[in-house]
N, C-alpha and C positions, 0 to 999 in steps of 0.2 A: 489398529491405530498407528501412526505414525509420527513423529516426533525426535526430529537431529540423530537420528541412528538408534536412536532409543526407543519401541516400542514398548508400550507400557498401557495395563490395565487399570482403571482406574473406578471407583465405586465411591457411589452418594451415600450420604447415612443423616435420617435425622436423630437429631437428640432431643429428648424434652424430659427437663430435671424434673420429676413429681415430687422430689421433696420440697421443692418451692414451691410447688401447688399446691401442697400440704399444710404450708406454713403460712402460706397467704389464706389459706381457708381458718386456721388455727386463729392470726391476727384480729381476721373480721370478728371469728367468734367471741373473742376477746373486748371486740369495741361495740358488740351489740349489748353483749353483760356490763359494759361499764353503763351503757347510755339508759340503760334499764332502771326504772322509780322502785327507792325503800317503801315500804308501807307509809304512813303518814302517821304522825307522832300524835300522842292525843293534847291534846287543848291545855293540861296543866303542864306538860313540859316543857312545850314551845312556848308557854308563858313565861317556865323560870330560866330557858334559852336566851329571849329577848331582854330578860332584868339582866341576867350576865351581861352580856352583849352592850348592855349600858353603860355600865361599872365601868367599861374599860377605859385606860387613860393614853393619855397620847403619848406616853412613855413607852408603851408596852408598843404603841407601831410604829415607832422609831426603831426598836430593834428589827421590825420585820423590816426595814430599806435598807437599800444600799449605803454606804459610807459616804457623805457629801464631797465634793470634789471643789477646791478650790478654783481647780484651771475652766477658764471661760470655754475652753475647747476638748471636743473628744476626745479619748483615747485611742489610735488609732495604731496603737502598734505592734499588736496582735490580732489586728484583722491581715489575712490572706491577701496576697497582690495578685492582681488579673499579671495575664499570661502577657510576655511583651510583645510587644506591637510589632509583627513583622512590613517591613516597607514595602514589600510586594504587593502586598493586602492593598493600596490605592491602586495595580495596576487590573484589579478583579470587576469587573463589570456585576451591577446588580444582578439578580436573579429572579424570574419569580416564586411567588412563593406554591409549595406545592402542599398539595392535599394528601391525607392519609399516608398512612407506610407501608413498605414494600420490604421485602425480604431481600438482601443486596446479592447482584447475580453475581459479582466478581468478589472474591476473597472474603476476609471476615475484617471482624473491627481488632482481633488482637495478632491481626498477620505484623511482622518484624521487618518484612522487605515489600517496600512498594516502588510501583511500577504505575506511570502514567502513561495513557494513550489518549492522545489527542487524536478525535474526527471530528466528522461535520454532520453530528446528528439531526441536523435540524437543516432548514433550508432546501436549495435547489437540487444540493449532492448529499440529499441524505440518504437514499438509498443504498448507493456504495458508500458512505459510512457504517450504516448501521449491518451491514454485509461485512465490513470489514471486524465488527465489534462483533459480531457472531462468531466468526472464525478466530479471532482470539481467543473467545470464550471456549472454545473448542480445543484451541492448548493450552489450557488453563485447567481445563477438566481433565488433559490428558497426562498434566507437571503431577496432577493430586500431591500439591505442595503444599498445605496451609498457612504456612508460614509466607508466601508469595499473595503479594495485595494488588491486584489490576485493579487501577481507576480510570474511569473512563472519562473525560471531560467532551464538550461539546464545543468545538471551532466556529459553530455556525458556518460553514465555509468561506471564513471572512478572516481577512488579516489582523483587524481588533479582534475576535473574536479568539485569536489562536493566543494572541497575547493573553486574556483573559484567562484561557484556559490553561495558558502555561503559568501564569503567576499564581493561580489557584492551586496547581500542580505542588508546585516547591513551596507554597505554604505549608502546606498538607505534607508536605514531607519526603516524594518523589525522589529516588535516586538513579533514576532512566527513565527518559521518556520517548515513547515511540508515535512517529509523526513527528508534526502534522502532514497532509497528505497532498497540499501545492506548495509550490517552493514558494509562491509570493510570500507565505506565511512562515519561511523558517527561519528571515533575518530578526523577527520580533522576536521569537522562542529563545533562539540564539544566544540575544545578547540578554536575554533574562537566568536562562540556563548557564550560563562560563562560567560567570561570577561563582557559582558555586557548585562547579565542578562535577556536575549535570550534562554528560554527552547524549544526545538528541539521535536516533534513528531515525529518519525521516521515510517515507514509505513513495516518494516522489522521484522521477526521473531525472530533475535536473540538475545535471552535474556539477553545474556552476555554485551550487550550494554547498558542495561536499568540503568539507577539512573543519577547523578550527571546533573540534567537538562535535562536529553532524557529519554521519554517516547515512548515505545513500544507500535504500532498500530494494528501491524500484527498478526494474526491470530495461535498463536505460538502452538507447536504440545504437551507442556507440559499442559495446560487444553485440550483436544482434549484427550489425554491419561488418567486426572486425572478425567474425566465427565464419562467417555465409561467405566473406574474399576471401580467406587463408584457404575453405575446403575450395571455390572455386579457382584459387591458384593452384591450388595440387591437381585438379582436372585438365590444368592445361590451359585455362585462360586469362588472357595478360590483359586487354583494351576494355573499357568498360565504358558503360555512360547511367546516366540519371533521370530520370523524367517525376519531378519530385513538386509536390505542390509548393506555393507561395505562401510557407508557413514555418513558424519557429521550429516544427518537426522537420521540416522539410530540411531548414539550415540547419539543423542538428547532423541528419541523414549526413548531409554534403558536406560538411565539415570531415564526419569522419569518415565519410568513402575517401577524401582527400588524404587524412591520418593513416590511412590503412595502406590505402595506394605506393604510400611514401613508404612506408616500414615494408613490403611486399615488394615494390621496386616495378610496380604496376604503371597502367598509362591509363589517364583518365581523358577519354576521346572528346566528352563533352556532357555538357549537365544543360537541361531546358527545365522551366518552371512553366508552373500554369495556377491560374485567380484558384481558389478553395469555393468561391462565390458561384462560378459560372454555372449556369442552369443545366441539367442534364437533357441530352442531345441537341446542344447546341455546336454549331459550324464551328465554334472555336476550336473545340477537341479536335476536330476532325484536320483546322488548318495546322494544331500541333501534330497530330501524330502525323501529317505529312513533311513539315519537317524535319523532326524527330529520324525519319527516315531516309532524308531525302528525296525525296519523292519525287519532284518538279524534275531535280537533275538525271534520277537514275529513268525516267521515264525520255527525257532526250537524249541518253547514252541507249536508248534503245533502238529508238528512230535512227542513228548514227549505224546501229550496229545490221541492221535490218539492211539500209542501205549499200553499205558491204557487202551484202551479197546478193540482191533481189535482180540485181541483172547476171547472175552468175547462173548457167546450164545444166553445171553435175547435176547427177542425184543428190549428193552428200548437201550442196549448199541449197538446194530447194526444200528437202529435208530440215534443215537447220535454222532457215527465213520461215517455213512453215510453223518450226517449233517457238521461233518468238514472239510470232502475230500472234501467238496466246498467250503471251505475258503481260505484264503489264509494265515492268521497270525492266535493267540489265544491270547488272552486276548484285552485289552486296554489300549492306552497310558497313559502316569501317571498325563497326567495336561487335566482338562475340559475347558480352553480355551485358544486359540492362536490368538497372537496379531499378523497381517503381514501390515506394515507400508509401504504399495507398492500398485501403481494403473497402471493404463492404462494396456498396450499390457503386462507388465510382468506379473500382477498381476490376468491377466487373464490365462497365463500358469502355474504359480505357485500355483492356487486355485486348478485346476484339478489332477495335479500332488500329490499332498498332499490326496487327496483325493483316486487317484489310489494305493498308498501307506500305504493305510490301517486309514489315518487319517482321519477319517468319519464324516466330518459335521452336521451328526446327531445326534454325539454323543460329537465331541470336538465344542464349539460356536469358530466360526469367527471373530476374529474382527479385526475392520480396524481404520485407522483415515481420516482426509478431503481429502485424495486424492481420498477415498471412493463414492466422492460425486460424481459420474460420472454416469448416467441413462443407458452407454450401458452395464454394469455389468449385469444389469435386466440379460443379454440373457446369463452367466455362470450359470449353475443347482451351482455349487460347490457354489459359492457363494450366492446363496439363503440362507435368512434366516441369514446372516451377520450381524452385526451391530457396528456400527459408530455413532461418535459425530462429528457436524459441526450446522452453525447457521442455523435458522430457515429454510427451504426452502420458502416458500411462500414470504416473503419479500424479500430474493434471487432472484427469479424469478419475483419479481415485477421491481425489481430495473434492472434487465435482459432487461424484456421487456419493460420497457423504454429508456432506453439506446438504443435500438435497433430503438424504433420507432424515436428520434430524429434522429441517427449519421448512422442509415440505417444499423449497421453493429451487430453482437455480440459482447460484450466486453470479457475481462478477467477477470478471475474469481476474482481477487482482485480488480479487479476497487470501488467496492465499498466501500471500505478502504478511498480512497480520497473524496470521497461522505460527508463520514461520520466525516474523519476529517475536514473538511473544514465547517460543519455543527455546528460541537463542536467549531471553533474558529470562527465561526459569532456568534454563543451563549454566548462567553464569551468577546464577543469587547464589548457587552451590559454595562459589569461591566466599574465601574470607570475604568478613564486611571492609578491611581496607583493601581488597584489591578488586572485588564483585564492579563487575561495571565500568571499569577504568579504562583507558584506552590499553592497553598493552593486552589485555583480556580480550576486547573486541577485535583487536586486530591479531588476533591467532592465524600464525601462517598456517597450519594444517587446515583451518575452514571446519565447518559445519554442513550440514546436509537436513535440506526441508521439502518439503511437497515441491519447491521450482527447483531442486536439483543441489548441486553443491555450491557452497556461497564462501567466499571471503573477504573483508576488509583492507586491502592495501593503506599505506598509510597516506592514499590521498583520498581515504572516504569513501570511494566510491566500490561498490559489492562487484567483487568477480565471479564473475557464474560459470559452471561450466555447463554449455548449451547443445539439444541437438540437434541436427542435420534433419531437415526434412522437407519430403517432394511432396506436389499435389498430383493425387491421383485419380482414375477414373471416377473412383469409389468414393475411397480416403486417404486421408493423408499418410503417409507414409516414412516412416524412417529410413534413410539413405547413409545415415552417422550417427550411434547413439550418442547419448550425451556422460562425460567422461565420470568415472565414479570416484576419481582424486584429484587433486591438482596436479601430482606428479606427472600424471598422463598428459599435459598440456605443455609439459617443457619438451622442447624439438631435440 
């Protein structure tokens, strides 16, 4: 088991008190003997019963009442006050109502420290919610804390819905809450959570959310980009370029290959974009990766070059005109490596196209970010020999195949995000209850360490990881740089 440096074993127990089974079996007995018939009285008793029973005066049940009360109104000042009204409570969306009871999978009802996680159980992204609530549940069983209360609320993957779940959160009593899991959704949480001093972990990539009580969990693509230039500056390459979709990841990518470039003292050759829409093998791709390459021009630097020599006699320059009419371009592109921020089905037609196009993976490096982390790449040639930054694999795959052997199924690749926060906020319920959870806790310079490697908080929010190096291979993927096991190892 694995958990922030702390492996730990952990064991189920049921209890079931039989002396309350006892006493509940004693009760009943109790109320069947009461409800049980005397014999029946004979005829002259119940006669001199009812002459009694006549006799009686209205004196005698005056003392059985209560004392008459002058005041027209109740006495109400020893009845109990309901519990006050907290204001949150209008911002809770109805619920429906649910049948039967269930044994509660996270914590108990006399846990002293809770903890809300906001998903999206329900909906479109309920899958990777309810992926994501397994693997918490998975360091929750590992804290074997009981005094630690995971609640789980349901975002519906909707912007009302995270508010909902956030107000329902700090009703209930919530002293950190982890999520929501899109940023649309963390200005709502936000400003429900400050007021009362409720910092937000949010499990989402985007950066622009990070500070003012929300810290950023996710695996964001600006270290991803600033890990994969620094080891490719140490290789020796300066000129770079981009071929990055027409999309907010894409301007994220290029944003900070621009950030990197500038802190590294790098040259960035040139950045193309292309639709995210465009239908696969269509001529578009093909008129980008032309050029992307240059293609048109290096293909007339050829004919130029050919001509220099085709009326020329030596051996040497018939040789040499011989050796271009099998080319197809002359020279080489002007930057020695390209960044392409694209995985799956595209990124396997855009690697060869690139490549067909005269940009030679032998001679310009490849590189990719986490979407790279996919094994069936192995079987593109083009992409051999690529490289990519994402956390460790080994502990990836440990936390894979566990997940699988309890819940029988694969998770998402992010599941281990909830793992790992939920691991950091059993580590920090440890602390006093005035400092558990504070900022000054969360933002511990030494860091933490979970299934994605080692993590910490700066104080602009956003999770510093330290990431590995890795090439794709014929096979698999391959480590090139492992990924670093302190922070210190990251200072130069």
């Amino acid at each position: 088991m694995f958990l922030l440096k702390i492996v730990s074993r952990s064991r189920m127990a049921a209890v079931w008190n039989s002396a309350l089974s006892f006493s509940a079996i004693a009760l009943l007995s109790v109320a069947i003997a009461a409800c049980q018939q005397t014999p029946a009285a004979d005829s002259d008793q119940e006669a001199k019963d009812l002459a009694n029973a006549s006799t009686a005066t209205s004196q005698d049940l005056d003392k059985l009442l209560p004392p008459k009360s002058n005041s027209p109104y109740e006495d109400l000042a020893n009845t109990p006050t309901a519990a006050p009204f907290d204001p949150y409570s209008r911002f809770i969306e109805p619920a429906p109502s649910v049948i039967g009871t269930a044994v509660p999978e996270f914590g108990t009802a006399t846990s002293s420290v809770k903890v809300a996680i906001l998903l999206p159980l329900s909906g479109a992204h309920q899958n990777i919610g309810n992926d994501l609530l397994r693997a918490a549940n998975m360091a929750l069983f590992d804290l074997n804390n009981p005094q630690l209360q995971l609640m789980p609320y349901d975002t519906k993957g909707t912007t009302r819905g995270a508010e909902s779940a956030a107000a329902e959160a700090l009703v209930a009593g919530a002293e950190l809450i982890l999520g929501p899991l899109f940023s649309t959704s963390v200005g709502p949480v936000r400003a429900l959570a400050r007021p009362r001093n409720v910092n937000v972990v949010t499990f989402s990539t985007d950066t622009t959310v990070a500070g003012d009580g929300v810290f950023v969990m996710g695996l964001t693509v600006g270290q991803q980009v600033q890990r994969i230039m620094e080891f490719s500056y140490r290789q020796g390459l300066l000129n770079f370029a981009v071929l990055a979709p027409d999309s907010p990841y894409g301007d994220a990518v290029i944003n900070n290959v621009f950030a990197s470039g500038d802190t590294l003292g790098l040259n960035i050759d040139r950045v193309m974009r292309y639709p995210v829409n465009v239908e696969q093998g269509a001529q578009d791709l093909h008129e980008i990766a032309k050029i992307m390459g240059d293609y048109t021009l290096r293909q007339k630097q050829l004919e130029e070059e050919i001509k220099l020599y085709e009326n020329e006699t030596d051996t040497a320059s018939e040789e040499y005109v011989e050796k271009l009419e099998k080319m197809d371009t002359f020279g080489d592109v002007s930057f020695d490596a390209l960044i392409i921020p694209e995985g799956g089905a595209r990124l396997k037609e855009l690697a060869p196209l690139l490549s067909y196009y005269d940009i030679d993976p032998e001679v310009v490096q490849f590189i990719g970010t986490g979407l790279w982390a996919d094994q069936s790449l192995t079987s593109e040639p083009a992409l051999v020999g690529g490289w990519f930054s994402a956390p460790s694999p080994e502990k990836a795959k440990a936390f894979q195949a566990r997940f699988e052997q309890i819940y029988q199924y694969p998770p998402s690749r992010i599941a281990s995000l909830a793992y790992d926060a939920t691991a950091l906020a059993g580590l920090l319920a440890q602390d006093p209850p005035e400092a558990r959870f504070d900022r000054v806790s969360i933002e511990n310079a030494n860091g933490f360490t979970g299934y994605d490697g080692i993590f910490r908080f700066p104080e602009n929010g956003i999770a510093e990881r330290g990431l590995a190096v890795l090439e794709v291979g014929r096979r698999e993927l391959l480590i090139i740089e492992p990924a670093p096991e302190g922070f210190e190892q990251l200072i130069n």
